[in-house]
C-alpha positions in Angstrom: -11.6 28.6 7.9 -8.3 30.2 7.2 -6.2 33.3 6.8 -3.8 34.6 4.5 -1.4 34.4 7.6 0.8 31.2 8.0 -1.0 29.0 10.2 -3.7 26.6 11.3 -6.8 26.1 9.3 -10.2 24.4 10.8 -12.9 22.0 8.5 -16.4 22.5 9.5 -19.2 20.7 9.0 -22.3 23.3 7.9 -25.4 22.1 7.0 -27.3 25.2 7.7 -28.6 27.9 10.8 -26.2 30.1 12.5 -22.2 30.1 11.6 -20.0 29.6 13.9 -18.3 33.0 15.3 -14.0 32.8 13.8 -11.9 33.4 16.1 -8.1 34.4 14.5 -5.7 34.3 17.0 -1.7 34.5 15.8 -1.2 30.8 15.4 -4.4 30.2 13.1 -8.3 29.8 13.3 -10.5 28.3 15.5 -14.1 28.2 15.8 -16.7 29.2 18.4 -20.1 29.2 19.2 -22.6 30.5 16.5 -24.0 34.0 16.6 -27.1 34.8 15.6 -28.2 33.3 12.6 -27.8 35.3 9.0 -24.1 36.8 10.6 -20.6 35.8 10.7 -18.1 37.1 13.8 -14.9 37.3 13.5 -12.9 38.3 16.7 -9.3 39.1 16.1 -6.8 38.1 18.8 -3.7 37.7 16.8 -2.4 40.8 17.9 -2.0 42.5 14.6 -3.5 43.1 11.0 -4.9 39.7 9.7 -7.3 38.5 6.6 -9.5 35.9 7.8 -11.2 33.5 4.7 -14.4 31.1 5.3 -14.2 29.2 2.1 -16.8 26.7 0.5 -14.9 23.7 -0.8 -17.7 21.5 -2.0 -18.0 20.9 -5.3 -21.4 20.0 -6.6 -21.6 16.4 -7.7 -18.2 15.8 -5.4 -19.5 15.3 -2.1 -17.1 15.0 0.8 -14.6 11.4 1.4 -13.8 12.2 5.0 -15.0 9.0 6.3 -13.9 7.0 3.5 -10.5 8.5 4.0 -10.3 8.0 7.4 -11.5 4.3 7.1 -8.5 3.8 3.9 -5.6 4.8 6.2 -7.1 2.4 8.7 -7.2 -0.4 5.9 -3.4 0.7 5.1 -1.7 1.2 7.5 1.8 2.2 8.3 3.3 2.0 4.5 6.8 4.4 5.4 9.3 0.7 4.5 6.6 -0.6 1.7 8.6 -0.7 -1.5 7.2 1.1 -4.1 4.0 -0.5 -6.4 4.2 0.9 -9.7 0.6 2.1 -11.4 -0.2 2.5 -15.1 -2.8 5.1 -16.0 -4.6 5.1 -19.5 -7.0 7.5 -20.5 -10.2 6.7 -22.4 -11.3 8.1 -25.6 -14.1 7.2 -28.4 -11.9 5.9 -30.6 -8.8 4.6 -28.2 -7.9 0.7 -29.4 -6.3 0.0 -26.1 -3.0 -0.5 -28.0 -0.9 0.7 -24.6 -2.3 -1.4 -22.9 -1.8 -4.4 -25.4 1.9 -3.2 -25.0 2.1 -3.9 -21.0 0.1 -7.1 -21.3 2.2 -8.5 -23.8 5.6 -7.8 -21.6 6.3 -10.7 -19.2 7.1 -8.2 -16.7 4.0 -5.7 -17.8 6.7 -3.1 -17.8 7.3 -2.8 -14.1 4.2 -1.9 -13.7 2.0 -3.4 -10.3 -1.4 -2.4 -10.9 -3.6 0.1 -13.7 -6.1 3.0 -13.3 -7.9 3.8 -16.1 -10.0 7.3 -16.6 -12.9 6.0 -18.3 -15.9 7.7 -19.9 -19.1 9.2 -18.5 -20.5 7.5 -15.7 -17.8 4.5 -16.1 -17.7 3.4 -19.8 -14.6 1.9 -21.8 -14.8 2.6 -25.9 -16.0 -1.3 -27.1 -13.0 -1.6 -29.4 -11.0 -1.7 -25.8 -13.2 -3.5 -23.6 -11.7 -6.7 -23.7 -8.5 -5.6 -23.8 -9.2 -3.8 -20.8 -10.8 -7.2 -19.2 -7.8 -8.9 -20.0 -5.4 -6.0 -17.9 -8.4 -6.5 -14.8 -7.4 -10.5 -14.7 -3.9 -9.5 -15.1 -3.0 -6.9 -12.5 -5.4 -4.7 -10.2 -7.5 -2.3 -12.4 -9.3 0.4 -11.4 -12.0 2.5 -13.4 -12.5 6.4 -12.3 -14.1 8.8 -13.6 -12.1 10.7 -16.7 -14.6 14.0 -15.9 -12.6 14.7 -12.9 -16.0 15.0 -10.4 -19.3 13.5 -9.7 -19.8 9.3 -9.3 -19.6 6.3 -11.7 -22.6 4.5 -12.9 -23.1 0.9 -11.0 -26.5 -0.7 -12.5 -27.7 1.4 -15.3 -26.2 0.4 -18.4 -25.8 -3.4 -19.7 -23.6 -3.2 -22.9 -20.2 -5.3 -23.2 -18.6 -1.8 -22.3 -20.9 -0.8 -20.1 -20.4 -0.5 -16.1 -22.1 -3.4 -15.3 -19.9 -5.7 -17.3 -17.0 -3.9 -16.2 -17.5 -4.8 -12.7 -18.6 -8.4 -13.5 -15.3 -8.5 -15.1 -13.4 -7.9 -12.3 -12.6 -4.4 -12.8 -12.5 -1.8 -9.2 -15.0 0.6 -9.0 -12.7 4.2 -8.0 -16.2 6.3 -7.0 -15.6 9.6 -7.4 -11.8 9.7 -7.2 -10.1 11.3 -10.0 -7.8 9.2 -12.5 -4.9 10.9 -10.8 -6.0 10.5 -6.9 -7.2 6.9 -7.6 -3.6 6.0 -8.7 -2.5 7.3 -5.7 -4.9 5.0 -3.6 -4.3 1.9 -5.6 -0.2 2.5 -4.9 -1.2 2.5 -1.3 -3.0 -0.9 -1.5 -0.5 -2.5 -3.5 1.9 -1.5 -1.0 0.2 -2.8 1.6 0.1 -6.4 -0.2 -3.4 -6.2 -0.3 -5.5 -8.4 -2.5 -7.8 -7.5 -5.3 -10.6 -8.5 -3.4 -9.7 -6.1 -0.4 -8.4 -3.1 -2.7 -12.0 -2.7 -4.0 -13.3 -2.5 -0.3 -10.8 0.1 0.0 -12.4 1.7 -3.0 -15.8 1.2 -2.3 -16.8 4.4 0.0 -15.6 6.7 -2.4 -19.2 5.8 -4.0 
Protein backbone atom coordinates (compact mmCIF):
# COMPACT_ATOMS: atom_id res chain seq x y z
CA UNK A 1 0.00 0.00 0.00
CA UNK A 2 1.22 3.35 -1.05
CA UNK A 3 0.54 6.79 -2.48
CA UNK A 4 1.84 8.92 -5.04
CA UNK A 5 2.60 11.28 -2.01
CA UNK A 6 6.16 11.12 -0.46
CA UNK A 7 6.00 8.84 2.38
CA UNK A 8 5.60 5.58 4.13
CA UNK A 9 4.52 2.40 2.39
CA UNK A 10 3.06 -0.89 4.31
CA UNK A 11 3.70 -4.84 2.93
CA UNK A 12 0.83 -7.06 3.57
CA UNK A 13 0.46 -10.41 3.68
CA UNK A 14 -3.14 -11.37 1.67
CA UNK A 15 -3.99 -14.73 1.21
CA UNK A 16 -7.66 -14.13 0.76
CA UNK A 17 -11.26 -12.78 2.60
CA UNK A 18 -11.79 -9.28 3.44
CA UNK A 19 -8.89 -6.39 2.75
CA UNK A 20 -7.78 -4.52 5.17
CA UNK A 21 -9.47 -0.89 5.24
CA UNK A 22 -6.20 1.98 4.04
CA UNK A 23 -5.92 4.42 6.04
CA UNK A 24 -3.72 7.59 4.27
CA UNK A 25 -2.78 9.96 6.70
CA UNK A 26 0.01 12.83 5.60
CA UNK A 27 3.05 10.84 6.56
CA UNK A 28 2.07 7.62 4.50
CA UNK A 29 -0.21 4.38 4.77
CA UNK A 30 -1.18 2.25 7.30
CA UNK A 31 -3.56 -0.48 7.48
CA UNK A 32 -6.71 -1.31 9.55
CA UNK A 33 -9.05 -3.72 10.23
CA UNK A 34 -10.85 -5.46 7.21
CA UNK A 35 -14.24 -4.28 6.05
CA UNK A 36 -16.56 -6.44 4.67
CA UNK A 37 -15.34 -8.84 2.37
CA UNK A 38 -15.50 -8.03 -1.62
CA UNK A 39 -14.59 -3.90 -0.63
CA UNK A 40 -11.65 -1.84 -0.06
CA UNK A 41 -11.85 1.51 2.43
CA UNK A 42 -9.86 3.95 2.12
CA UNK A 43 -10.18 6.82 4.82
CA UNK A 44 -8.26 9.86 4.04
CA UNK A 45 -6.69 11.78 6.98
CA UNK A 46 -3.80 13.47 5.34
CA UNK A 47 -5.50 16.54 5.30
CA UNK A 48 -5.51 17.27 1.59
CA UNK A 49 -5.91 15.74 -1.97
CA UNK A 50 -4.02 12.27 -2.04
CA UNK A 51 -3.81 9.06 -4.59
CA UNK A 52 -3.72 6.01 -2.58
CA UNK A 53 -2.29 2.59 -4.61
CA UNK A 54 -2.81 -1.17 -3.34
CA UNK A 55 -0.44 -2.79 -5.65
CA UNK A 56 0.09 -6.64 -6.29
CA UNK A 57 3.84 -7.32 -6.45
CA UNK A 58 3.94 -11.05 -6.79
CA UNK A 59 5.13 -12.43 -9.72
CA UNK A 60 3.91 -15.77 -10.72
CA UNK A 61 6.61 -18.36 -10.46
CA UNK A 62 8.63 -15.67 -7.98
CA UNK A 63 7.22 -16.28 -4.72
CA UNK A 64 8.11 -14.03 -1.88
CA UNK A 65 12.08 -14.17 -0.03
CA UNK A 66 11.07 -12.28 3.06
CA UNK A 67 12.14 -14.89 5.42
CA UNK A 68 15.09 -15.89 3.52
CA UNK A 69 16.15 -12.24 3.57
CA UNK A 70 15.64 -11.64 6.94
CA UNK A 71 17.60 -14.96 7.87
CA UNK A 72 20.76 -13.66 5.18
CA UNK A 73 21.22 -10.30 7.03
CA UNK A 74 21.29 -12.43 10.21
CA UNK A 75 24.02 -14.75 8.60
CA UNK A 76 25.97 -11.35 7.47
CA UNK A 77 25.95 -9.28 9.56
CA UNK A 78 27.28 -5.84 10.03
CA UNK A 79 29.52 -5.57 6.68
CA UNK A 80 29.81 -1.23 6.66
CA UNK A 81 34.25 -1.79 7.25
CA UNK A 82 34.21 -5.27 5.02
CA UNK A 83 36.52 -4.41 2.07
CA UNK A 84 35.11 -4.97 -0.95
CA UNK A 85 34.85 -8.87 -2.68
CA UNK A 86 34.89 -8.57 -6.26
CA UNK A 87 32.20 -10.92 -8.32
CA UNK A 88 32.43 -12.10 -11.98
CA UNK A 89 29.18 -12.71 -13.79
CA UNK A 90 28.96 -14.80 -17.12
CA UNK A 91 26.05 -15.34 -18.93
CA UNK A 92 25.09 -18.73 -20.45
CA UNK A 93 24.21 -19.38 -24.03
CA UNK A 94 23.95 -22.65 -26.37
CA UNK A 95 26.90 -22.21 -27.97
CA UNK A 96 29.07 -20.16 -25.21
CA UNK A 97 32.78 -22.03 -24.85
CA UNK A 98 33.40 -20.59 -21.53
CA UNK A 99 36.43 -18.81 -23.02
CA UNK A 100 35.93 -15.71 -20.20
CA UNK A 101 36.07 -17.80 -17.95
CA UNK A 102 39.27 -19.72 -19.17
CA UNK A 103 40.62 -16.10 -19.17
CA UNK A 104 40.07 -15.50 -15.14
CA UNK A 105 41.21 -19.03 -14.32
CA UNK A 106 44.26 -18.79 -16.17
CA UNK A 107 45.30 -15.27 -14.23
CA UNK A 108 47.13 -16.01 -10.96
CA UNK A 109 45.20 -13.36 -9.48
CA UNK A 110 41.66 -14.46 -11.47
CA UNK A 111 41.58 -10.81 -12.33
CA UNK A 112 40.70 -9.37 -8.94
CA UNK A 113 38.03 -11.17 -9.02
CA UNK A 114 36.69 -13.02 -5.30
CA UNK A 115 33.92 -15.12 -6.38
CA UNK A 116 31.51 -15.85 -9.94
CA UNK A 117 27.73 -15.95 -10.61
CA UNK A 118 26.81 -17.39 -13.58
CA UNK A 119 23.12 -17.02 -15.30
CA UNK A 120 22.67 -20.39 -16.48
CA UNK A 121 19.94 -21.90 -18.67
CA UNK A 122 16.46 -23.14 -17.95
CA UNK A 123 15.95 -24.68 -14.71
CA UNK A 124 19.94 -24.57 -13.99
CA UNK A 125 21.84 -25.88 -17.12
CA UNK A 126 25.44 -24.88 -18.35
CA UNK A 127 25.99 -25.51 -22.47
CA UNK A 128 28.28 -29.00 -22.20
CA UNK A 129 31.10 -27.41 -24.13
CA UNK A 130 31.45 -25.15 -20.74
CA UNK A 131 30.69 -27.42 -18.06
CA UNK A 132 33.98 -28.28 -17.01
CA UNK A 133 35.26 -25.15 -17.39
CA UNK A 134 32.65 -24.02 -15.27
CA UNK A 135 33.62 -26.97 -12.58
CA UNK A 136 36.99 -25.88 -12.71
CA UNK A 137 35.90 -21.88 -11.63
CA UNK A 138 33.45 -23.79 -8.64
CA UNK A 139 36.83 -25.47 -7.16
CA UNK A 140 38.54 -22.27 -7.81
CA UNK A 141 36.53 -19.44 -6.23
CA UNK A 142 32.75 -19.39 -4.98
CA UNK A 143 30.36 -20.02 -7.87
CA UNK A 144 27.01 -19.59 -7.96
CA UNK A 145 24.28 -20.74 -10.62
CA UNK A 146 20.92 -18.49 -11.06
CA UNK A 147 18.53 -18.54 -13.16
CA UNK A 148 19.39 -16.51 -16.61
CA UNK A 149 15.23 -16.23 -17.14
CA UNK A 150 15.15 -13.67 -14.46
CA UNK A 151 12.05 -15.53 -12.37
CA UNK A 152 10.80 -18.86 -11.26
CA UNK A 153 13.30 -21.69 -9.41
CA UNK A 154 16.22 -23.87 -10.61
CA UNK A 155 15.94 -27.48 -11.18
CA UNK A 156 17.57 -29.70 -8.04
CA UNK A 157 16.99 -33.54 -8.97
CA UNK A 158 15.51 -33.84 -12.41
CA UNK A 159 18.03 -33.95 -14.89
CA UNK A 160 21.32 -36.21 -14.77
CA UNK A 161 23.55 -35.07 -17.78
CA UNK A 162 27.33 -33.86 -17.26
CA UNK A 163 25.68 -30.29 -17.58
CA UNK A 164 22.81 -30.92 -15.91
CA UNK A 165 21.82 -29.61 -12.31
CA UNK A 166 22.54 -32.44 -10.61
CA UNK A 167 26.12 -32.59 -11.61
CA UNK A 168 26.45 -29.03 -11.08
CA UNK A 169 25.76 -29.20 -7.57
CA UNK A 170 27.86 -32.44 -7.04
CA UNK A 171 30.47 -30.31 -8.38
CA UNK A 172 30.43 -27.93 -5.94
CA UNK A 173 28.67 -25.24 -7.70
CA UNK A 174 25.84 -22.86 -5.20
CA UNK A 175 22.54 -23.24 -5.97
CA UNK A 176 21.13 -19.08 -6.19
CA UNK A 177 17.14 -20.30 -6.13
CA UNK A 178 15.26 -17.88 -7.61
CA UNK A 179 17.60 -14.87 -7.43
CA UNK A 180 18.32 -13.20 -10.50
CA UNK A 181 22.01 -13.30 -12.04
CA UNK A 182 22.25 -9.63 -10.97
CA UNK A 183 20.69 -9.89 -7.21
CA UNK A 184 22.66 -13.21 -6.65
CA UNK A 185 25.95 -11.21 -7.29
CA UNK A 186 24.91 -8.93 -4.94
CA UNK A 187 24.33 -11.69 -2.18
CA UNK A 188 27.56 -13.57 -2.93
CA UNK A 189 29.50 -9.97 -2.41
CA UNK A 190 27.84 -9.95 0.95
CA UNK A 191 29.18 -13.44 1.95
CA UNK A 192 32.48 -12.92 0.64
CA UNK A 193 32.62 -9.92 2.70
CA UNK A 194 31.75 -11.49 5.54
CA UNK A 195 34.74 -14.12 5.16
CA UNK A 196 32.28 -16.70 4.89
CA UNK A 197 33.13 -20.12 3.54
CA UNK A 198 31.81 -21.89 0.54
CA UNK A 199 30.18 -24.34 2.67
CA UNK A 200 28.22 -21.44 4.59
CA UNK A 201 27.57 -19.19 1.41
CA UNK A 202 25.35 -21.92 0.04
CA UNK A 203 23.33 -21.97 3.39
CA UNK A 204 23.01 -18.42 2.81
CA UNK A 205 21.71 -19.37 -0.64
CA UNK A 206 19.66 -22.09 0.13
CA UNK A 207 16.07 -20.44 1.10
CA UNK A 208 15.94 -18.62 -1.94
CA UNK A 209 14.66 -22.24 -3.16
Amino acid sequence: LRTLHPGAATDIDHAGGAFPRVRVTAGGVEALPAGAAGTIEFVNDAGFEVAALVEDRIVPMSLPVRDAIAGARAKLGDLSKASARPVAMFWMGLDEGGGLIEALLADPGHLGYRGAVIGAMGGGHTPERATETVYRLARTIPTVIAPRAGGGPLLRQTYGGPSSEIALRKAGVIWGGRLHPVKARVLLECCLRASMSPETIAEVFDPFG
